[in-house]
C-alpha positions in Angstrom: 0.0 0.0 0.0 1.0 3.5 -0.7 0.2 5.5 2.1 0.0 9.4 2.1 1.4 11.9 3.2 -1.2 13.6 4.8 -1.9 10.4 7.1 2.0 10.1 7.8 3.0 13.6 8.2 5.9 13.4 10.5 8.0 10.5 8.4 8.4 9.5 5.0 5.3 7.2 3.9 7.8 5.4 1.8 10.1 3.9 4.5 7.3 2.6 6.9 7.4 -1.6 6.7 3.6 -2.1 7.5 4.6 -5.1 9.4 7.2 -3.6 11.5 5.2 -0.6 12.5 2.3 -1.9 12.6 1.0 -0.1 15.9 2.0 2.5 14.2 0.0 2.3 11.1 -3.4 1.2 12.7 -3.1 4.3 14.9 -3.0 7.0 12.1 -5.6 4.8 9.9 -7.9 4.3 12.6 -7.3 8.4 13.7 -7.5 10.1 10.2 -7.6 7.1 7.4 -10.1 7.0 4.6 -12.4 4.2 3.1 -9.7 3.2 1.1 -6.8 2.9 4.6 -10.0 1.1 6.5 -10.2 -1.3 3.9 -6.5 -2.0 3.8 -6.0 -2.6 7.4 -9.2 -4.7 8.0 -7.7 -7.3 5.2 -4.0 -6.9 6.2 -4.1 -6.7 10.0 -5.7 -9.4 12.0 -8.9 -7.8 13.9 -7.5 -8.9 17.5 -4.2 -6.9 16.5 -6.4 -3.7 15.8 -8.6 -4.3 18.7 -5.2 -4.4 20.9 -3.8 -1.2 19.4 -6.8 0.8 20.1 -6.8 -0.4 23.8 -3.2 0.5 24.3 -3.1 3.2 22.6 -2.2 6.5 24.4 -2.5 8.8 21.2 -6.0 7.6 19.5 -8.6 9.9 19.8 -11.3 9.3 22.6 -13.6 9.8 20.2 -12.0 7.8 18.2 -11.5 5.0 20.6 -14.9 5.3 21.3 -16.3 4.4 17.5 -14.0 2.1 16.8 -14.7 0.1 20.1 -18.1 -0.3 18.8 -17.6 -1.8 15.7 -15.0 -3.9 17.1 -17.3 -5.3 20.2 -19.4 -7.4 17.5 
């Protein structure tokens, strides 16, 4: 996946390993990714992994935390 700028502001999109970073990469997607970055990360990241992240997380939005905890409770 190429990811933009906008969503990766403070490195270059081109030298993030989506595996390596993967923390990383759900954070911003789940924060300020479109249809197209949701997609991605639902097919490429295993849902427990994304569930994880957002729990962890100490820079996700509450409100973001908030929506994505919903969708991910079914």
């Amino acid at each position: 996946m190429n990811f933009r700028q906008e969503l990766f502001w403070d490195v270059d999109p081109q030298t993030i390993d989506p595996d390596k970073n993967a923390s990383y990469v759900i954070e911003r997607i789940l924060d300020f990714g479109n249809d197209k970055e949701v997609g991605w990360m639902w097919q490429h990241y295993d849902h427990a992994l994304i569930k994880q992240v957002l729990e962890k997380s100490r820079v996700v939005f509450p409100r973001t935390r908030a929506f994505w905890s919903l969708l991910l409770a079914t």
